[in-house]
ROMAR-724857 format. One record per residue: residue in one letter; x, y, z of N, C-alpha, C in turn. Coordinates in steps of 0.001 Angstrom, whole numbers. Layout:
<sites>
SITE  aa      n.X      n.Y      n.Z     ca.X     ca.Y     ca.Z      c.X      c.Y      c.Z
SITE   A        X        Y        Z        X        Y        Z        X        Y        Z
...
</sites>
This chain:
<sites>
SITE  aa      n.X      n.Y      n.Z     ca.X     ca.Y     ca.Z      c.X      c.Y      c.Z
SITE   X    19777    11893     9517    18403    12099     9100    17600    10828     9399
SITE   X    16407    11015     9876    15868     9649    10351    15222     9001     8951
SITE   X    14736     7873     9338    14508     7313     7615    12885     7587     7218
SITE   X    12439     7201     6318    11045     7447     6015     9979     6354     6058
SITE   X     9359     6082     6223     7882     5426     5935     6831     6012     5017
SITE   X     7259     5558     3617     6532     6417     2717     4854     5579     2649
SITE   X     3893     5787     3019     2495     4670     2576     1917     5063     1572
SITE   X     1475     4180      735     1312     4482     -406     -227     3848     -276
SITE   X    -1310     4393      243    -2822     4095       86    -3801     4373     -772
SITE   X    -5089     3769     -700    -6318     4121    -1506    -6854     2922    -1648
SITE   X    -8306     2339    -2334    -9037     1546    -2977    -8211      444    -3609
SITE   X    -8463     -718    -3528    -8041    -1797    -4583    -8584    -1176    -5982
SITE   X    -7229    -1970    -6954    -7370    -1271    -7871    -7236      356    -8284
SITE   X    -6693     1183    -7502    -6506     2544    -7506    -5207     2853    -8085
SITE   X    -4364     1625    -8245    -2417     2661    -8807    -1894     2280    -7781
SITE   X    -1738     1812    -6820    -1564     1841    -5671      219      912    -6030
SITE   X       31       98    -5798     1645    -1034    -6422     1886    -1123    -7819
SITE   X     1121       12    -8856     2185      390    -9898     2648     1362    -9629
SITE   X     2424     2604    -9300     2925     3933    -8460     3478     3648    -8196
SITE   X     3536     2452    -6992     4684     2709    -5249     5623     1635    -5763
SITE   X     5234     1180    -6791     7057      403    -7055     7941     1150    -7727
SITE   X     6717     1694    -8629     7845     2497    -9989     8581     3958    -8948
SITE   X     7498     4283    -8066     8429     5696    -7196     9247     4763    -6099
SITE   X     9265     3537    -5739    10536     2586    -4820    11874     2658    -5949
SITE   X    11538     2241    -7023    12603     2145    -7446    13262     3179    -7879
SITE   X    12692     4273    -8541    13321     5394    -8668    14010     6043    -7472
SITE   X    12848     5626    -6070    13917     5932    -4537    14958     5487    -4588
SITE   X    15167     4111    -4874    15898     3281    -4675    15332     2655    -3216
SITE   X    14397     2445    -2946    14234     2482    -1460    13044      661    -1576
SITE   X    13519     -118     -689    12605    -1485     -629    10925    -1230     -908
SITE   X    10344    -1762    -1536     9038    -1626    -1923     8243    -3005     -910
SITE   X     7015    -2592      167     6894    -4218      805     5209    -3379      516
SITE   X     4820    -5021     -468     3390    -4372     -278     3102    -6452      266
SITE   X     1760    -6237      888     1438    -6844     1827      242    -7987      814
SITE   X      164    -7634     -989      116    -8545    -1794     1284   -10226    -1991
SITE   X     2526    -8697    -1608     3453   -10148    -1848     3439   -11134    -1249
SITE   X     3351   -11014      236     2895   -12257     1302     2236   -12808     1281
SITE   X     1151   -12222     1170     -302   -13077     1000      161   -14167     -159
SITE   X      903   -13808    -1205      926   -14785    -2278     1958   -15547    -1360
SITE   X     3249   -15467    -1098     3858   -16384     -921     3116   -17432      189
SITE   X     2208   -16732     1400     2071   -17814     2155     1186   -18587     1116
SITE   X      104   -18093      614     -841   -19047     -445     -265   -20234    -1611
SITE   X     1220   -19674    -1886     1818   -20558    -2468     2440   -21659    -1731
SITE   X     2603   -21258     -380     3145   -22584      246     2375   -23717     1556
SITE   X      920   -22581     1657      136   -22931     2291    -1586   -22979     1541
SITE   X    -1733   -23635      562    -2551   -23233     -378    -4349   -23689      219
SITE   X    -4172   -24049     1566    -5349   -24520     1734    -5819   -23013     3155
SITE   X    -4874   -22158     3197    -5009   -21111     4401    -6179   -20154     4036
SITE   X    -6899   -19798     4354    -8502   -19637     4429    -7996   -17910     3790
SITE   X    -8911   -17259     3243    -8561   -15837     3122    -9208   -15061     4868
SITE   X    -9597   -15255     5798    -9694   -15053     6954    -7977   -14972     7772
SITE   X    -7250   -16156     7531    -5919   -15984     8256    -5171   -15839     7407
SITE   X    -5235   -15673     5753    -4112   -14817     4843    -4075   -13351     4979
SITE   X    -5343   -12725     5565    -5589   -11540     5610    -4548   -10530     6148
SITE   X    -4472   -11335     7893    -3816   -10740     8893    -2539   -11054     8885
SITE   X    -2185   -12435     8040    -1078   -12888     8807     -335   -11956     7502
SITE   X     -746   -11782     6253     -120   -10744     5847      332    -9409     5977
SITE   X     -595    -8470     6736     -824    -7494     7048      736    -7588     8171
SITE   X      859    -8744     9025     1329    -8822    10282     3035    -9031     9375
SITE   X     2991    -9819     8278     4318   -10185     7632     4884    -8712     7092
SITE   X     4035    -7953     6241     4383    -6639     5675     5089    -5554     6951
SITE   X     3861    -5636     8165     4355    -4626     9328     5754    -5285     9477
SITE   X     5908    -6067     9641     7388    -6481    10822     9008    -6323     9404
SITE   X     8049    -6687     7996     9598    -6698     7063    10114    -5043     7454
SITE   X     8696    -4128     7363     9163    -2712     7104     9827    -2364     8239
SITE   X     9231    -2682     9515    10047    -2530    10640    11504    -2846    10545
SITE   X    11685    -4082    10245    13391    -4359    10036    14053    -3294     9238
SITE   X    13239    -2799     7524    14058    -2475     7350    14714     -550     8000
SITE   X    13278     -201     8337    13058      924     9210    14663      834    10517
SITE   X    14048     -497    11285    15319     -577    12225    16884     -247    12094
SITE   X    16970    -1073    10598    18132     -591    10059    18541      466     9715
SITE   X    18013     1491    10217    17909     3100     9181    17387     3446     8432
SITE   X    16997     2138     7510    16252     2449     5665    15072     2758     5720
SITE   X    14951     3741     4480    13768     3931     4299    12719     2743     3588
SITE   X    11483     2757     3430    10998     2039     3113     9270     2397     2465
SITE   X     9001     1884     1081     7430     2366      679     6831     1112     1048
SITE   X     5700     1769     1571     4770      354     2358     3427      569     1597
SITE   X     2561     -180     1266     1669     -879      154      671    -1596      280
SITE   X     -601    -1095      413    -1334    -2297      577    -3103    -1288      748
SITE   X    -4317    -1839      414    -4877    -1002     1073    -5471    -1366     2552
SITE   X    -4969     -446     3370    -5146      -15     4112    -6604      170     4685
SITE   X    -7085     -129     6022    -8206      142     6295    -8419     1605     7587
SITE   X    -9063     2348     7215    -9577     3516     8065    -9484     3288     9278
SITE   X    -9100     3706    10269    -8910     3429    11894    -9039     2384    12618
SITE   X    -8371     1190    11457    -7349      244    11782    -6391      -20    11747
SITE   X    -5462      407    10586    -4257      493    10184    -3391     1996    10497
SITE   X    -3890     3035    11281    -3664     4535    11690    -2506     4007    12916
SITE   X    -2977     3504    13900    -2355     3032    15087     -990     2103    14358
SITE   X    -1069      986    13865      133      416    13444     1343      808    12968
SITE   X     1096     1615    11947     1540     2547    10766     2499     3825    11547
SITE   X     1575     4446    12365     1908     5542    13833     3019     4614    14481
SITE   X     2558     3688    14817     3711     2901    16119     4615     2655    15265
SITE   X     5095     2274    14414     6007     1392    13474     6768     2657    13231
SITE   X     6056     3722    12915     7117     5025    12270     7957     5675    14045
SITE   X     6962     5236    14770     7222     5941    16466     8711     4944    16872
SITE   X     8167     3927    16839     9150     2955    16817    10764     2905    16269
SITE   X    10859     3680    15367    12187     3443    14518    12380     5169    14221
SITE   X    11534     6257    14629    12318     7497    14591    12125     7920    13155
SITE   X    11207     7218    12540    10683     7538    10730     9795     8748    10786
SITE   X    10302     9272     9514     8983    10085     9096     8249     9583     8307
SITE   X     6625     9874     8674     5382     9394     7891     5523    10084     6756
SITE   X     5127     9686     5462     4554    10372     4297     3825     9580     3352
SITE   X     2561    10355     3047     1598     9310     2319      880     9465     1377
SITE   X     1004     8908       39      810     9086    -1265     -933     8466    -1073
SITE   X    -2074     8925    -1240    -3227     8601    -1702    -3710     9042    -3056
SITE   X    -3720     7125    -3780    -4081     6976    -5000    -5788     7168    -5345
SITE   X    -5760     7533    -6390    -7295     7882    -6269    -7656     7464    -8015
SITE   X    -9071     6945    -7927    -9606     7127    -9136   -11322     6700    -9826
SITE   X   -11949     7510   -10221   -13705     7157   -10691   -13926     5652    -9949
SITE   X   -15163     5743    -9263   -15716     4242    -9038   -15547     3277   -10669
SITE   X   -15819     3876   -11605   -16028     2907   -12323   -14919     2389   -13306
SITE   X   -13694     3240   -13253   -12331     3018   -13046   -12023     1970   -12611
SITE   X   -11970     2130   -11313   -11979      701   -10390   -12296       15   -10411
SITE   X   -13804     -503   -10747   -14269    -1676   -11193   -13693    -1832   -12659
SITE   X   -13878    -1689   -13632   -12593    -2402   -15092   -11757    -2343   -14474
SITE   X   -10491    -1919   -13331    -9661    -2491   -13391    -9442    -3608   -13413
SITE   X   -10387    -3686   -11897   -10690    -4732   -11023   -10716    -6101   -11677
SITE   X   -11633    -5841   -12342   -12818    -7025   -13494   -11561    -7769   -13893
SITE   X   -10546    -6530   -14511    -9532    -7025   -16043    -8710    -7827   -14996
SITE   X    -8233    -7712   -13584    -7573    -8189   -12854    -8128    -9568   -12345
SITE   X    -9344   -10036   -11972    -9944   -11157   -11588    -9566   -12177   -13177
SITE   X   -10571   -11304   -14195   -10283   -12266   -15310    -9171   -13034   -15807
SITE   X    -8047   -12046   -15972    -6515   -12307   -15869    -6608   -13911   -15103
SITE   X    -6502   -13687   -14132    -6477   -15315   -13216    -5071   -15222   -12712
SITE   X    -4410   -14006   -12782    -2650   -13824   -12799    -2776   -14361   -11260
SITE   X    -3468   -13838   -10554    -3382   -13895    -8920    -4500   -14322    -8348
SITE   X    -4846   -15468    -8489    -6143   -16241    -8327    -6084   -15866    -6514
SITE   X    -5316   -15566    -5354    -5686   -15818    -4063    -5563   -14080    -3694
SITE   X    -5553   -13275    -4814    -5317   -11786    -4386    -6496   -10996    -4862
SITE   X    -6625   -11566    -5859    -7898   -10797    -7319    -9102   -11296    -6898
SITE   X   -10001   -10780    -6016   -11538   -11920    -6378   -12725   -11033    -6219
SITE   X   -13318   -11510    -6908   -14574   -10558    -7123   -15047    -9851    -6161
SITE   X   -15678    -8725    -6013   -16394    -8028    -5205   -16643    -6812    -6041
SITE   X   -17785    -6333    -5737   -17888    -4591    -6268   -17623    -3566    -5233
SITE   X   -16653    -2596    -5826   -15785    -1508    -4772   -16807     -485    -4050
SITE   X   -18469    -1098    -4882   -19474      123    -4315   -20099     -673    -2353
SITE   X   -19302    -1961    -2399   -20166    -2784    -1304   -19024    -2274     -282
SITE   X   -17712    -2256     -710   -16758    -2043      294   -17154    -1117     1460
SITE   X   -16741    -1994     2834   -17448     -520     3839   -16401      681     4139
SITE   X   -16902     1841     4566   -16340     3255     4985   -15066     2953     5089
SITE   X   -14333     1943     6048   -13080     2069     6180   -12353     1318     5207
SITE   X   -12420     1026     4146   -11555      859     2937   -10926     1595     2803
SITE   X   -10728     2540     3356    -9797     3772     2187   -10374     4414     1247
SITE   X   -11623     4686     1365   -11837     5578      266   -11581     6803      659
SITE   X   -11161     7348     1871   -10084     8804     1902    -8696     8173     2059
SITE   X    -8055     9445     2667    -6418     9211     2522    -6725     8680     4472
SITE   X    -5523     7407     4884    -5391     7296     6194    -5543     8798     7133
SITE   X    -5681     8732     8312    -5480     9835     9329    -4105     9446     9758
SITE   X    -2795     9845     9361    -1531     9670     9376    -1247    11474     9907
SITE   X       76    11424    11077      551    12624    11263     1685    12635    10178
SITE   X     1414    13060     9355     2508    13684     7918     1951    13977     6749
SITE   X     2813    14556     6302     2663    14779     4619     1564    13823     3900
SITE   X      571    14613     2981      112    13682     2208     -118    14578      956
SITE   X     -193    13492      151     -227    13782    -1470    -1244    13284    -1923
SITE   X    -2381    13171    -2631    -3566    12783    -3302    -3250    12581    -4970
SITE   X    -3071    11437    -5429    -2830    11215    -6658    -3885    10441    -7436
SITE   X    -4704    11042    -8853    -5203    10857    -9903    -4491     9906   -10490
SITE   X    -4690     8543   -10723    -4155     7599   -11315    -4461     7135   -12644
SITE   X    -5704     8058   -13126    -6188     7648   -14757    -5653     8895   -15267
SITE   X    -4288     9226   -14890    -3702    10653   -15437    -2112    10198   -15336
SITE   X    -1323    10043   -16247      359     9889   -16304      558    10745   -15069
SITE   X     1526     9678   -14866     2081    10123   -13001     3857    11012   -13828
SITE   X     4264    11701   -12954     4812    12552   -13015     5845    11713   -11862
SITE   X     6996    10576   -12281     7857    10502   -10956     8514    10627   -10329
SITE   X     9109    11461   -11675    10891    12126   -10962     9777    13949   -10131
SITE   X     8706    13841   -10432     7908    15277    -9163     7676    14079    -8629
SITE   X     7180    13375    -8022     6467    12461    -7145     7714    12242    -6374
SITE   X     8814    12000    -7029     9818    11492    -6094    10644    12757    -5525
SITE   X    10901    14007    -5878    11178    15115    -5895    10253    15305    -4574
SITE   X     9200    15449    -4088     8030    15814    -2941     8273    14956    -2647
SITE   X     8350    13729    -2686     8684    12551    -1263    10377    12940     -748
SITE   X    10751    13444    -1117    12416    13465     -767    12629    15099       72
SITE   X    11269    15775     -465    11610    17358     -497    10700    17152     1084
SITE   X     9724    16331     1486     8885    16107     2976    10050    15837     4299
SITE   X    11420    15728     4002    12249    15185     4897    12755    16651     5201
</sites>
């Protein structure tokens, strides 16, 4: 059976890497969201501009999932995603390793998103990940739909208890 590329998209602040860890781990399957990099390079490169943390994360997340893709494994990938920029990568990477696409889009009220948001900047937990902006300035290709991905997709309400042993049940039942 070839392995999966599960993407787990939508809006900052949408559920997006509490969802896709809590349904990784119930996979059992590597969770790579493209937050984690960004922090580690910022932790070891703390003067790297958010201009080249952007990509070089984006570029660290593509290549872990690839490995673990290469290896057979499946893998949930994380991050938001931008509208017919990230379609082509995502496509090649699954083309690449013989994966099937499947893709969870988190969803929830504009104004949802902003308190998340807010409670997340204030926090200070992730001073080089969290920073202000309002989700109403974000342009078209944020993700405010689901990617244009050839596979399965799921649309998930995130100000509503997630359901994960069904969430994980339909990601397993798409193969």
């Amino acid at each position: 059976m070839p392995p999966t590329l599960l993407v787990i998209s939508g809006l900052p602040a949408s559920g997006k890497t509490h969802l896709g860890s809590r349904l990784a781990r119930e996979l059992g399957w590597p969770f790579v969201s493209k937050d984690d990099y960004k922090a580690i390079l910022h932790g070891h490169l703390p003067d790297l501009t958010r201009a080249q943390a952007g990509p070089l994360s984006f570029e660290l997340m593509y290549h872990v999932a690839g490995v673990v893709l290469a290896a057979g494994g499946d893998v949930v990938l994380e991050t938001h995603f931008y509208r017919g920029v990230s379609e082509p990568k995502i496509e090649g990477l699954a083309r690449a390793h013989g994966a099937r696409l499947v893709q969870l889009f988190c969803e929830a009220p504009l104004d949802e998103l902003r308190q998340r948001h807010a409670a997340r900047v204030a926090s200070g937990a992730r001073p080089y990940i969290d920073l202000p902006f309002d989700h109403a300035e974000l342009p078209e290709r944020a993700c405010w739909t689901p990617l244009n991905l050839n596979g399965p997709l799921r649309r998930v309400e995130t100000t509503q208890p997630q359901d994960i042993a069904d969430l994980t049940r339909w990601v397993r039942d798409q193969g």
